[in-house]
C-alpha positions in Angstrom: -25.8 -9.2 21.9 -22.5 -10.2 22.2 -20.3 -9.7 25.4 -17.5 -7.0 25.3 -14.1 -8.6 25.9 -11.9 -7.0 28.1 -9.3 -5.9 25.8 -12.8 -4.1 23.7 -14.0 -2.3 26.9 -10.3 -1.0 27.4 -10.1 0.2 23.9 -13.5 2.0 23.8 -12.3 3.8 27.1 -9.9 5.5 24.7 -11.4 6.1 21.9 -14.3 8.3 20.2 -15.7 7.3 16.7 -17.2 10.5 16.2 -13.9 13.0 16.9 -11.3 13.9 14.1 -8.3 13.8 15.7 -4.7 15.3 15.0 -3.1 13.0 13.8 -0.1 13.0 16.4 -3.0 12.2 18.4 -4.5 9.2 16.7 -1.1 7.9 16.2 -0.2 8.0 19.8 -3.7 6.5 20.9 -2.8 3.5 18.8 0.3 2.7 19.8 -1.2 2.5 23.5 -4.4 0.5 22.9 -4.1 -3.3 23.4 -2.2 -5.0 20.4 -2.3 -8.8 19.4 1.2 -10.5 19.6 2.1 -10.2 16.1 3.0 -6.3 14.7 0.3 -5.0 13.1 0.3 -2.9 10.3 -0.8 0.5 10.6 -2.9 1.2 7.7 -5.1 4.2 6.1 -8.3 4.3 4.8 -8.9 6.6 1.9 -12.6 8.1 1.1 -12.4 9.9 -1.9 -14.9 12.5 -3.8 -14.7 11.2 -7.0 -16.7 9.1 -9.3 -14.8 5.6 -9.8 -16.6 4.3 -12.6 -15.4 7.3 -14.9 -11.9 6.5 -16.6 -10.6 10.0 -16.2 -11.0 10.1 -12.6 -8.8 7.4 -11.4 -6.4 8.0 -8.6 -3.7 5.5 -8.8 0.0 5.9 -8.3 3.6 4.9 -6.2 5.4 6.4 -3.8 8.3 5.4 -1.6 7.7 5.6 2.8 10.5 7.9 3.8 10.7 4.8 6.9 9.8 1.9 4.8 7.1 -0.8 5.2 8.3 -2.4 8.1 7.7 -5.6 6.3 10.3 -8.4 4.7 9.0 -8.1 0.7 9.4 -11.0 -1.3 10.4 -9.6 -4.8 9.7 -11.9 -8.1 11.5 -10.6 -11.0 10.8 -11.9 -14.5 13.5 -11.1 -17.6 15.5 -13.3 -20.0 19.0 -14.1 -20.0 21.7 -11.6 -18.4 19.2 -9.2 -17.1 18.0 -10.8 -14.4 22.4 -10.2 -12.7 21.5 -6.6 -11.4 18.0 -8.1 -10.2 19.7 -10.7 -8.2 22.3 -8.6 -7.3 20.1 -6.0 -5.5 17.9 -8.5 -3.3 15.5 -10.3 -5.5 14.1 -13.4 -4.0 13.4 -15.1 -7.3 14.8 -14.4 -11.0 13.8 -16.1 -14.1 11.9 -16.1 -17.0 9.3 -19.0 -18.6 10.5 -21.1 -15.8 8.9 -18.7 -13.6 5.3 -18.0 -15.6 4.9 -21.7 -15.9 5.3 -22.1 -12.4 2.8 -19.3 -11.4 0.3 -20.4 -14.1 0.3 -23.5 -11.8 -1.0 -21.9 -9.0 2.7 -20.6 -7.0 2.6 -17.1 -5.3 4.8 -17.3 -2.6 5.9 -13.8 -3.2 4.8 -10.1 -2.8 5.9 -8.2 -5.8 6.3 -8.9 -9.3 8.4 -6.7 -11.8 8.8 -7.6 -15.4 11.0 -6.5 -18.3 9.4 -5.3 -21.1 10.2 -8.3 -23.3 8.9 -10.2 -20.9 5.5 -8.8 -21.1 3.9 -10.7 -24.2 4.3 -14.0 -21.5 3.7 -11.9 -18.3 0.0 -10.8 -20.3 -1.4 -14.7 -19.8 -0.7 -14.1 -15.6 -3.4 -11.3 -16.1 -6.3 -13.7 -14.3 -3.6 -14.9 -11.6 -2.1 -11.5 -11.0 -4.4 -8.8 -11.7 -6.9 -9.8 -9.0 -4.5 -9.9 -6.5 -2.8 -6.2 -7.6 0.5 -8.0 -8.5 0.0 -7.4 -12.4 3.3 -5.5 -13.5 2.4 -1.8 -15.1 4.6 0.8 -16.3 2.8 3.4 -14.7 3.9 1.9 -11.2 7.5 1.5 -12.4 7.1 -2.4 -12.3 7.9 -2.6 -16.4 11.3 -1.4 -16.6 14.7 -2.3 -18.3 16.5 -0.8 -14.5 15.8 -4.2 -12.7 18.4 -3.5 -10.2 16.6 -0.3 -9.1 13.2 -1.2 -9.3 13.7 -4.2 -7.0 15.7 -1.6 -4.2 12.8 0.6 -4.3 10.5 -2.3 -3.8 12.6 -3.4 -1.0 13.1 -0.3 0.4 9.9 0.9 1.2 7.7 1.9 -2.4 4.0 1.2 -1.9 1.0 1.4 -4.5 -2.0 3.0 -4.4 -5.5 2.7 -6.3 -9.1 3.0 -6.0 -11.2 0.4 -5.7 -15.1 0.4 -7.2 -16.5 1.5 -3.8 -14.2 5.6 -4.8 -11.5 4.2 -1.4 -8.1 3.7 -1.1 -6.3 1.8 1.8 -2.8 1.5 1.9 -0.1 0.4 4.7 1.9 2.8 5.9 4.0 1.1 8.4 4.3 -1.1 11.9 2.9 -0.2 15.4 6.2 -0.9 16.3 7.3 2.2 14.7 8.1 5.1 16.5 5.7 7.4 16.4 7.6 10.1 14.2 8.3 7.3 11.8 4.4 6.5 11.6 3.3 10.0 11.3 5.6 11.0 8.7 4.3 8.1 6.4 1.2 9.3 7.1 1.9 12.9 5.8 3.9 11.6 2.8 1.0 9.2 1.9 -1.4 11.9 2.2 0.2 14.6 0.2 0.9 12.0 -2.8 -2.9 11.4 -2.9 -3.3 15.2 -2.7 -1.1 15.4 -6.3 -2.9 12.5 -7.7 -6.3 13.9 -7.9 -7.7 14.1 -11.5 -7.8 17.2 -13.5 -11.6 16.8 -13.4 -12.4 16.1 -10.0 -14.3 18.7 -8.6 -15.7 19.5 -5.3 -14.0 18.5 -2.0 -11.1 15.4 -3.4 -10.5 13.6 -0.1 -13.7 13.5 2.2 -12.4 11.5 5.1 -9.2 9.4 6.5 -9.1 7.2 9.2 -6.3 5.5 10.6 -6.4 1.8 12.2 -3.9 -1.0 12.8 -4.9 -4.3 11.6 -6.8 -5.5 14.3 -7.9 -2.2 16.3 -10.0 0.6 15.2 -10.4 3.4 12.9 -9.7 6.4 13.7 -10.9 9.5 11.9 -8.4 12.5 11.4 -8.7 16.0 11.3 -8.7 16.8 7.5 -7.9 20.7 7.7 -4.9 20.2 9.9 -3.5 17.4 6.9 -3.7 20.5 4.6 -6.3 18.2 2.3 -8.4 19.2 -0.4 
């Protein structure tokens, strides 16, 4: 059996696997456990009620963190001709248009978001093996497919996330930095939780979300109190 590092037996000391906290709670416990030297990402993990393989239960949608990511996002916009100004004129880190499919067919993906306009879309389609592993695929439904470049690349870079379920019925999503203040973290938290709330599918039935745990990347997870997050 392996031997329990210090930093392991510290965090044990203040933490239960079995209680569901308040949130408040769980969020203050993380910010005082040990952290590595980089700032982790506070993250949520989603269990949902559902049935994933069934196309009419999918939970999937976008949402902007009233505090943001706390992360520098690298935004790839792909268009043709003139409408790649407002793109570059609202942050994007990379504009173009066949220049830039060629060069990601070739294996580039130094970047964290990819929005498309729609006549783009015919080219953007042969990325699906590159892009749609890796969640990066542009969709409508996400607001990545849009003629409003300029404002879908200030929402990117503002703070707007994405969430889906995977195959096991579970969602996990970022919702900030440990650096954040606490308030900050927490009222991600509650804005993530109440968008997931509105996403569940007309035919879901039974309890929707069946447990959420909160962790940072490299601590533990934290269970929370699912009646005081007002969840169904």
């Amino acid at each position: 059996m392996a031997k329990l590092t210090k930093k392991r037996k510290e965090i044990q000391k203040m933490t239960d696997i079995e209680k569901a906290y308040l949130l408040q709670e769980a969020v203050s416990i993380l910010k005082k456990i040990p952290h590595t030297k980089f700032d982790e990402t506070v993250e949520l993990a989603f269990n949902l009620g559902i049935d994933p393989k069934q196309s009419d239960q999918m939970v999937r949608g976008t949402l902007m963190l009233p505090n943001g990511t706390g992360r520098k996002v690298r935004v790839l916009v792909l268009c043709k001709g003139e409408a790649g100004n407002a793109a570059k004129e609202a942050g994007a880190e990379y504009v173009g248009g066949d220049d830039l499919v060629a060069k990601i067919s070739s294996g580039w993906m130094d970047f964290d978001i990819v929005i498309s306009s729609p006549d783009m879309m015919k080219d953007v389609g042969k990325l699906g093996k590159v892009l749609g592993p890796r969640g990066l695929m542009p969709n409508p439904k996400t607001g990545t497919v849009t003629n409003d470049l300029g404002r879908a690349v200030k929402e990117a870079k503002a703070g707007k996330v994405e969430f889906k379920l995977d195959k096991q019925g579970n969602i996990n999503i970022g919702v900030g930095k440990i650096s954040f203040e606490e308030k900050a973290i927490c009222e991600n938290i509650n804005t993530v939780v109440s968008a997931i709330n509105k996403a569940r599918p007309q035919t879901a039935k039974g309890r929707f979300i069946k447990n959420i745990s909160v962790s940072t990347t490299m601590g533990p997870g934290l269970k929370l109190d699912l009646a005081k997050l007002g969840t169904t």
